[in-house]
N, C-alpha and C positions, 0 to 999 in steps of 0.2 A: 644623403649621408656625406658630410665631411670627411678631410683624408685624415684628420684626426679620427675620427670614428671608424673608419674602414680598416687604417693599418690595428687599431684595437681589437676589432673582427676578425683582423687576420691573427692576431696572437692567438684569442680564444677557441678560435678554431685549428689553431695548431696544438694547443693546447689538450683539445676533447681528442682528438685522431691519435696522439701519445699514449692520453689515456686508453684507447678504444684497442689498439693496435699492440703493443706494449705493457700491458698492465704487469706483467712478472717485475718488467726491467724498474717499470717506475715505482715497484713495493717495493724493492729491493735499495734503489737509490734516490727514489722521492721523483717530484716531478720539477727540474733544476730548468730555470730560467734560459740557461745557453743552448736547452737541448729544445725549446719551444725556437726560440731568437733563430734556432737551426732550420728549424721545419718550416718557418716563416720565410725565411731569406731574406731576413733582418740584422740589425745587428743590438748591441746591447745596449745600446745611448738610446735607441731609439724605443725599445721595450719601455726602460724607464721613465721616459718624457711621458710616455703612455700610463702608467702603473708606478705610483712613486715605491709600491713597496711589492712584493711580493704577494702580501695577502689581499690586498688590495686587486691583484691578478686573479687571483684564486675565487676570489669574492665575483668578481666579472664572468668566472668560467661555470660556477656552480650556476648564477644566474641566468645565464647560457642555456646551460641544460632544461630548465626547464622552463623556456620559452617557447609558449607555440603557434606556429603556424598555419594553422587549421585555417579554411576558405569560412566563409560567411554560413549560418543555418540558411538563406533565403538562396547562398549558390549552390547547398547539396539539393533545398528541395529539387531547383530549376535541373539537376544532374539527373537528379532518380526523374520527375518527370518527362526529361526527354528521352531515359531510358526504356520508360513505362510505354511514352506513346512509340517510339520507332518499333516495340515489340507487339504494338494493336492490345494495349492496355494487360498483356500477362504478365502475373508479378512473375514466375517463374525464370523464364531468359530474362527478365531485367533484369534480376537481380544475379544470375549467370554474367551478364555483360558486364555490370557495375563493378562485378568479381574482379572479371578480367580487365578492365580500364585501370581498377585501383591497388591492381597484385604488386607491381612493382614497387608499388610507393610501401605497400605492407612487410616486402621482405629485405627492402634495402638497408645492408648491411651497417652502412654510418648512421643509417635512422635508428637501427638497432640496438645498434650498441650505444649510442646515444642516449635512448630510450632506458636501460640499464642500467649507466652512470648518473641519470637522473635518478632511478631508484635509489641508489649507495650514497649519493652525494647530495640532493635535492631536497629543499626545504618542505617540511609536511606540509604546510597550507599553498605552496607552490603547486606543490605536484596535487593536491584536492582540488585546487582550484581548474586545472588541466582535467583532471577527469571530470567534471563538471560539465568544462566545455564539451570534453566528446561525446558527455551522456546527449547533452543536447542535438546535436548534430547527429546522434543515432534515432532521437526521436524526431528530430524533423525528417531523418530520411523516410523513418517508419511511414509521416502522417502523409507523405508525398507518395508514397507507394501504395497506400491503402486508401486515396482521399475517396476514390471513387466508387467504395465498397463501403458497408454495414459492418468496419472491421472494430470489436475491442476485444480488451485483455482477459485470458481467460482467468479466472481467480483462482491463486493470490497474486499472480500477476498486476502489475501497473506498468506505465511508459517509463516510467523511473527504473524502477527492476530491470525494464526490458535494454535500456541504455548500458546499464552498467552491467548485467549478461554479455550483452552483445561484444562490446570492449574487450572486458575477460577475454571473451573468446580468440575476439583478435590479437590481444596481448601474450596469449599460448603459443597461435602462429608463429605470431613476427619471432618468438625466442624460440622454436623447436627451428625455424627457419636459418636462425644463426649457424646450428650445431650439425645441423640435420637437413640441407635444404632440397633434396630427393624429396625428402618426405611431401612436404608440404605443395601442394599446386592451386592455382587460383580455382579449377574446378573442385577440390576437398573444401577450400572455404566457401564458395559458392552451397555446395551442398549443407555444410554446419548449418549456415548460416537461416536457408530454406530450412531443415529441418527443424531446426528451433523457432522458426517462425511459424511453421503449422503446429508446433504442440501447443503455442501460446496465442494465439492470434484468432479468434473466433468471427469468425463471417458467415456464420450459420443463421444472428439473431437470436440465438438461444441462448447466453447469456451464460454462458456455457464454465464447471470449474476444469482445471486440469486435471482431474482425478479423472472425468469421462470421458479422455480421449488416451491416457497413460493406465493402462489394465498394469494390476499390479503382479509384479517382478515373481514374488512368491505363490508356490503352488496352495490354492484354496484349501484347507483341512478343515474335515467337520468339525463342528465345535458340536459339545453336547445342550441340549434344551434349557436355559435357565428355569430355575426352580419357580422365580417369577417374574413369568412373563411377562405381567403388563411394565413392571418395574424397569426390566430389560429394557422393553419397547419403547418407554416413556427417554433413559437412560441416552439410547438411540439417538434418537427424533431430536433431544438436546444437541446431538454433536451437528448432526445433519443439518439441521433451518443453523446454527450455529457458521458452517461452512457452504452452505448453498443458496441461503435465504428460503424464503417460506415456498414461492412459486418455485423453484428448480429443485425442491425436496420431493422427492416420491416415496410413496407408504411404501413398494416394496424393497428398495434400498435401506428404508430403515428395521424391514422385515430380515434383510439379508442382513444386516451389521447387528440386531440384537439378537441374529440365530436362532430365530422364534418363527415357523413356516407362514408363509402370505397369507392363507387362507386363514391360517389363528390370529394372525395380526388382524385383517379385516372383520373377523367376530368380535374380537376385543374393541377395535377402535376403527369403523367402518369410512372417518374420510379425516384428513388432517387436520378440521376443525374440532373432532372428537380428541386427537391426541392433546392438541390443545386444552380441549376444557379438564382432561385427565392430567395434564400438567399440572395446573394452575388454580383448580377450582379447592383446593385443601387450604392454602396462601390466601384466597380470597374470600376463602368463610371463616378463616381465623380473624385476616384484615375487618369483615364486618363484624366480629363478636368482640371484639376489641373497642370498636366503635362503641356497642352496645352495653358494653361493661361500663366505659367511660358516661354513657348517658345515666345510667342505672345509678350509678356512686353520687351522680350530681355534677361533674367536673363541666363549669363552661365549655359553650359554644365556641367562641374562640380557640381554645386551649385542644377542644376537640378536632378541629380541621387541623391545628396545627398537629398534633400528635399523628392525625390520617395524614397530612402529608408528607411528613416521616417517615410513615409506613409502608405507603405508596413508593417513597422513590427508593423507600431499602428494596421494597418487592423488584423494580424493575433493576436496579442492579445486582441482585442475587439470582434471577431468571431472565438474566438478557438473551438470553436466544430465543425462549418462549414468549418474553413480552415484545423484544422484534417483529418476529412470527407473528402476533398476536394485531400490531399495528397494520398492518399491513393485508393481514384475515378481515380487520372489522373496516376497513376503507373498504372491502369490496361486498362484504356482508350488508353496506348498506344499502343494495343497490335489491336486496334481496336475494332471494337464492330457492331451488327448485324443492318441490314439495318432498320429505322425506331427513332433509341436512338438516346440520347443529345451526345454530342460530347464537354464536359466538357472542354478541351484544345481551343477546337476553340470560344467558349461562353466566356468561365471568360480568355483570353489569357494575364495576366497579363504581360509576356515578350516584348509583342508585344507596350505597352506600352510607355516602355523609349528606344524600339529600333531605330525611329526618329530621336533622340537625339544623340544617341552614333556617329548612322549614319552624323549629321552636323557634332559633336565632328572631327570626322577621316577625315570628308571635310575640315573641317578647323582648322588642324592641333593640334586640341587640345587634343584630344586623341588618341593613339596609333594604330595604324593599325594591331592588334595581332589577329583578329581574324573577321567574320563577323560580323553584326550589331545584326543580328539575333540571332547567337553563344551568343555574348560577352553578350546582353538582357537576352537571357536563362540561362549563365553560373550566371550573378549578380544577378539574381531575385531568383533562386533557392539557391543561396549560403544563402541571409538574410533569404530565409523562412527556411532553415534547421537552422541556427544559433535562431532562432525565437524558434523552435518547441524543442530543444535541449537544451535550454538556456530558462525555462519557469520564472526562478525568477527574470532573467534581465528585465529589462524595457526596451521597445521600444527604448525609445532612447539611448540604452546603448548597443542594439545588432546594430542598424541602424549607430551608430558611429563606433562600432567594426569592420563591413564590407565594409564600407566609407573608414577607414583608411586603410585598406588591401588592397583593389582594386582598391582602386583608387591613393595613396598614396605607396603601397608595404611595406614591411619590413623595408626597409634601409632608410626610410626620418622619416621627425618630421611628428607625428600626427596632424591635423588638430583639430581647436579649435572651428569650425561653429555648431557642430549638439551636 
């Protein structure tokens, strides 16, 4: 740093300590040039040479503010690691110790208040950009603290979420610290900070939401029987694979949320393949009579895949937690399944379908003979639902066109103007 630069450093920073120290006097009479030049042990030739104008000072101090000096993500990892190992790998005391090594810097009062006038004064993409950086530096601490665990997010948690929590949290301190600094000790944040990391942070393997480890606040009150049950039940099971996916959804969770007793739930729909085809199977015999109206009237081949996969990608965005659920059922349904279970492929067989169809198509020379009827159903019906499931901000009809024009069309022609 040049002593141009440094004696500029000293304004600025005489500057913030006015404001931090002072705030009545400087609302009252502004923040005057001679009373910095003061605090500096400067004098006013010399401010000037520095700042040709005032605003120009002002402009240096705001930018001041919110500059930061955070260490490197790759020196917090190397911090929490050697805290991790000096404690024989327990998140517990490391993250006690980290408490204590990093308290002073949390409740130091010029960092503080500092911290403040960068709120009042600091340019919005300034200060976003700052919290950016700490989210990240909250997640590297996380990934160095957990590397050596089966640790993730319990949902809706992400490492994003969990940076920008964390902050918060420490952004409460550091200002109840200012006003109140009894209150605050490096053990209370030690503790926050543990404690919100075991409600979010699943090292079970189980994949676990925050709903199973936070029992809810309000005392349970019976609810009375719905009048229809499977309706309830169906109702359920939507929110449930909606918030837990299909594997960490259990019948009797959804027995307990549509107030309908386990045992009636399991006569009604005796395993969650059943819920499933009680879902969906109304959607997918209207989808197939649709098809068959369409053959009946005479309306092209073409025109007819085109209309199913319309149909198709409305279905899977008007039943996205079911057709979720559903992908995810018939990947492991193929492997088969024990004597007695739904057999989800053969129930909802949506392929089965518009394979008819393909099948006149290749009779009557209007579609390509590339493959069976049965292949060519399976390969088109699966290709919209993956484009469906991957592509959630498209619109139906904008994924149903996309895979119209590929397949039926290819690469090398003009897009079709029907869907």
């Amino acid at each position: 740093m040049t002593e141009h630069d440094a004696l500029a450093s000293q304004f600025v920073e005489a500057g913030i300590s006015l404001l931090a120290e002072r705030p009545r006097e400087v609302l009252l009479r502004g923040l005057r040039s001679e009373d910095v030049v003061h605090r500096a042990g400067a004098s006013q030739a010399t401010f000037f040479r520095r700042f040709t104008t005032k605003s120009d000072f002002v402009d240096a101090l705001v930018s001041r503010l919110t500059e930061s000096g955070w260490p490197t993500a790759e020196a917090v990892r190397d911090a929490v690691r050697l805290s991790r190992r000096t404690h024989a790998e327990a998140v517990n005391p490391a993250v006690v110790s980290l408490a204590a090594d990093t308290f002073n810097v949390l409740v130091n009062d010029a960092l503080s208040a500092k911290t403040v006038l960068a709120q009042a004064f600091g340019s919005k993409r300034a200060l976003k950009a700052d919290y950016g950086r700490r989210d990240e530096l909250v997640v590297a601490a996380y990934e160095a603290l957990f590397e050596q665990a089966d640790a993730t997010m319990r949902r809706p948690f992400t490492v994003r979420t969990l940076g920008m929590t964390v902050n918060a949290m420490l952004d409460g301190f550091r200002l109840r610290s200012r006003v109140d600094p009894a209150a605050v000790s490096a053990a209370g944040v030690a503790d926050a900070v543990l404690a919100f990391l075991g409600a979010v942070v699943d090292t079970s393997g189980r994949h676990q939401h925050l709903d199973d480890v936070v029992a809810p606040v309000e005392p349970v009150v019976a609810r009375p029987r719905p009048r229809d049950p499977r309706a309830a039940i169906i109702d359920a099971a939507r929110i449930e694979f909606g918030k837990r996916g299909y594997f960490m959804t259990r019948i009797d969770d959804i027995a307990d949320d549509a107030a309908v007793p386990r045992a009636t739930v399991k006569k009604l729909f005796p395993t969650k393949q059943h819920i499933l085809v009680g879902a969906l199977q109304a959607r997918v015999d209207l989808l197939r009579e649709t098809v068959a109206d369409d053959l009946l009237i005479g309306t092209d081949e073409v025109t007819i895949i085109e209309n199913f996969l319309l149909r198709c990608a409305r279905l899977a965005a008007h039943e996205i937690e079911f057709m979720d659920a559903m992908l995810v059922a018939v990947a492991h349904d193929t492997y088969g399944e024990p004597d007695g279970l739904l057999s989800i492929k053969q129930k909802l067989n949506i392929p089965s379908i518009i394979g008819p169809v393909i099948q006149q198509g290749q009779d009557s020379g209007t579609l390509a003979l590339i493959g069976s009827p049965v292949d060519l159903a399976a390969g088109i019906t699966n290709t919209l639902l993956m484009r469906c499931f991957t592509r959630r901000n498209n619109t139906p009809e904008d994924n149903a066109k996309f895979i119209a024009d590929l397949l039926l069309r290819g690469l090398g022609g003009q897009p079709h103007q029907s869907i």
